[in-house]
N, C-alpha and C positions, 0 to 999 in steps of 0.2 A: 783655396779660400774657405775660410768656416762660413757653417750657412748661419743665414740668419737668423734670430729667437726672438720668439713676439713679446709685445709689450704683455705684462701681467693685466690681470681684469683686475685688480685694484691699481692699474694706473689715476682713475680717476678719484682715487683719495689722496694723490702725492699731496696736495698743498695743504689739509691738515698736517698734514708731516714735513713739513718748514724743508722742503728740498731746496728753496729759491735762496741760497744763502744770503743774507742780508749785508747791503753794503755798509763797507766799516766808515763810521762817521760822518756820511752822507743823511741828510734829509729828502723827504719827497723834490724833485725838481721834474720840473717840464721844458718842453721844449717851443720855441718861439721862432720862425721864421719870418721877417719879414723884409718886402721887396726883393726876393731873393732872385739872383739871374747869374747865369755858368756859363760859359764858355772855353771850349780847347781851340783857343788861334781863332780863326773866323769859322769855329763850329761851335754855334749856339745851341746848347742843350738845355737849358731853363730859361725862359723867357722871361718870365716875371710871379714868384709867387710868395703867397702871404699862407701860411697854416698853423694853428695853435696847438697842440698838446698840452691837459692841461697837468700836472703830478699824477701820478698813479691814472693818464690816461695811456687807451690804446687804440692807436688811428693805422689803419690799413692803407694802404696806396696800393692803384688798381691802374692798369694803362697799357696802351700798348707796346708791345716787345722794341727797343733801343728808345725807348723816350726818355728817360734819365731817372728812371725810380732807384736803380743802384748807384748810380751820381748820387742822387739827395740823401742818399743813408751814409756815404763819405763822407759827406761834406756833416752832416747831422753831428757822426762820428769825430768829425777833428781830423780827418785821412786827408782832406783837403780845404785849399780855402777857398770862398765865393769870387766871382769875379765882381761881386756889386750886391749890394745889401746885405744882412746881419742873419745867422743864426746862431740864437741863443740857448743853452742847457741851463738853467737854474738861476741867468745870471752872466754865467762866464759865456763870452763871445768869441777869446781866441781860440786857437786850435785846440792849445795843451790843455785849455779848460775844459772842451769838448770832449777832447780824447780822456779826462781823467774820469771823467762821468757817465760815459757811455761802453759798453761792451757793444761792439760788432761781432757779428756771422754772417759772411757775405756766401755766395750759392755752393762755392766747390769747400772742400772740408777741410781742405789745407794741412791734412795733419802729417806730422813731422817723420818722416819714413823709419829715421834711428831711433824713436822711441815708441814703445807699448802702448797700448790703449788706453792702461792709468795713466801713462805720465802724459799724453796727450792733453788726458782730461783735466788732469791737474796743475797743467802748465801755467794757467793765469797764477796760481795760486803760487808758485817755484820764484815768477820775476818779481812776485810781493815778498819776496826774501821767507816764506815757509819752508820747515823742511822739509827733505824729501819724502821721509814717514810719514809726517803729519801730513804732505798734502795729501798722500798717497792713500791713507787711513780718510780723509775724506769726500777725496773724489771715491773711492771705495764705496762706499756708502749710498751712493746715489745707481752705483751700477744694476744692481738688483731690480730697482724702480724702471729703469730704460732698458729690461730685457737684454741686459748685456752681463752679466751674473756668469763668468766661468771664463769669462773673456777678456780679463785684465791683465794679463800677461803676454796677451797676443799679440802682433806686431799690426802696423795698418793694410799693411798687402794681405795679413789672412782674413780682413773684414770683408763684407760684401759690403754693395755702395749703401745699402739703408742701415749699415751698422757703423759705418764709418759717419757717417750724416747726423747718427745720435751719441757719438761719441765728438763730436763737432759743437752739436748742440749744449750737450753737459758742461762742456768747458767753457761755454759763452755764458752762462747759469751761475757756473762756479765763481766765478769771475768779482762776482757781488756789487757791479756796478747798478745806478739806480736807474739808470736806463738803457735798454734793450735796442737796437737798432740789427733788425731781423732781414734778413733776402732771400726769399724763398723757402725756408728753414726744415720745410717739410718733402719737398719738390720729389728727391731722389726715391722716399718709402713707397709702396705699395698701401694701395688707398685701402687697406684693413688698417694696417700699423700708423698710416699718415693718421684716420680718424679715430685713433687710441689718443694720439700725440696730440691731435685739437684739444682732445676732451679733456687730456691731461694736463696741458699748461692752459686751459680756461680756467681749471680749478686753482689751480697753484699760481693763478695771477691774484683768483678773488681771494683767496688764501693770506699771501703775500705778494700786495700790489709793486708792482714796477712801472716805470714807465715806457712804453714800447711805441715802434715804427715798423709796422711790418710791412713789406712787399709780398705779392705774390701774387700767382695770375689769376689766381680761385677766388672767385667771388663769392663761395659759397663760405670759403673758409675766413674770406676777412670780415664778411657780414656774423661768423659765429664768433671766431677770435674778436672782435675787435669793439671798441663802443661807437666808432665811427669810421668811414671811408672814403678819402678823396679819389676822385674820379680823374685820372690828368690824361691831358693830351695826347698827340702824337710829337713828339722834337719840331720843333723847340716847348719842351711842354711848359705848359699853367694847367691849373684848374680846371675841370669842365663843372663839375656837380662835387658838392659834398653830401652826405647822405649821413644818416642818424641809424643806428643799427637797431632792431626790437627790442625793445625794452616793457616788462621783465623777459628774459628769455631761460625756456625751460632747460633746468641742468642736466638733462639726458639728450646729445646732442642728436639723434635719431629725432626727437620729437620737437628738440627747435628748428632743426632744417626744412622740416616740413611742416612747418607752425603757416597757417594763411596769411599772418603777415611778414613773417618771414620771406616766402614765396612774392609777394606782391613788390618788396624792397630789393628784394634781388632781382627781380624782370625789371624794377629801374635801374641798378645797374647795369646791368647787363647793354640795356638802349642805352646808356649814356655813354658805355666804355665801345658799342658798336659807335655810337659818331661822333666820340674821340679820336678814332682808328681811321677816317672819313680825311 
């Protein structure tokens, strides 16, 4: 296995540097849930919920472990359909509409055993009919930026699991869809390289906005990623709290995590997502 290599200390200027590729002939869209309720057979996994994203927002989901936060990013996605009520990307309601507008990254990194790390990364870019040079030339490009620079010929067995995670990542990026539907996205790095990777696509979101759904179980990181955070239940989840994240928040993530009110929004979290889990 190659070991790993860290993200560069200019990660946190990628999004001047237009790394987020812009989706082709798509406009800003948001996402719109409502009355939303899932079910497998008589296992109810969403009860009943209503949530807005508004374009170029980014809402975090926090909850406890099997309550359906990777459900609602399928279903977000177009991967699946609701059993009752509507969600919407831009407009489009059905699946296909869903799925054209939205790039997933669900927790494991799925990447493709027979192919190298670029073509991993460049694969969204392969079934848009690119070819294989050009996609190659620019999924290339971004490698340098994700500490993965020397590593594009490698296969996925010689990654380690936090190089594999940001070779996962890249390709959900490359993707150029206008909206992001994220699961855990950072889970597998080591919490040096995870809080390169916050800092990194904070910027390169305020850079070049997308619209995003993240999961994940860090409340610290969906209070920095994110402009808001729903709090959901335990299965059959809804809603417990929605939350407003600090606003301005300082661009050196060291100083907004530990900003007072920073602190004060995340110990509400934290109680809400304690008697969620209740």
């Amino acid at each position: 296995m190659r070991q790993d290599s860290k993200m560069p200390v200019k990660a946190k200027g990628f999004g001047a540097a237009g790394v987020l590729p812009a989706s082709p002939g798509e406009s800003a869209v948001g996402v719109s849930i409502r009355g939303l309720r899932h079910a497998y057979g008589e296992l109810e996994t969403i009860e009943r919920l209503d949530l807005e994203v508004p374009a170029h927002g980014v809402l975090g989901l926090v909850g406890p472990s099997g309550c359906g936060k990777s459900t609602l990013l399928e279903l977000i996605a177009g991967l699946q359909a609701p059993t009752q009520g509507d969600v919407s990307l831009g407009g489009g309601v059905d699946s296909s509409a869903r799925l054209a507008r939205c790039a997933f990254m669900p927790q494991r990194d799925l990447l493709l055993p027979w192919l190298s790390a670029i073509d991993n990364a460049a694969l969204a870019l392969r079934n848009r009919g690119v070819r294989r040079a050009a996609a190659r030339r620019e999924a290339g490009e971004l490698f340098q930026h994700f500490g993965l620079a020397g590593f594009e010929r490698s296969s996925a067995a010689e990654l380690s699991g936090g190089m594999r995670q940001r070779v996962a990542f890249l390709r959900t990026l490359i993707a150029g869809k206008p909206v992001l539907a994220l699961d855990e996205p950072f889970a597998s790095l080591d919490a040096i390289t995870r809080a390169e990777m916050q800092e990194w696509l904070a910027g390169a979101l305020e850079a070049e906005p997308r619209t995003v759904v993240l999961v994940t179980h860090d409340v610290e990181e969906a209070l920095y990623l994110c402009d808001g955070v729903a709090v959901l239940s335990a299965r059959p989840t809804r809603t417990v709290e929605e939350l407003s994240a600090p606003n301005p928040r300082a661009a050196n993530r060291d100083e907004a995590v530990t900003h007072a009110d920073f602190v004060t929004i995340r110990e509400q979290a934290m109680q809400a997502l304690r008697e969620a889990a209740k």
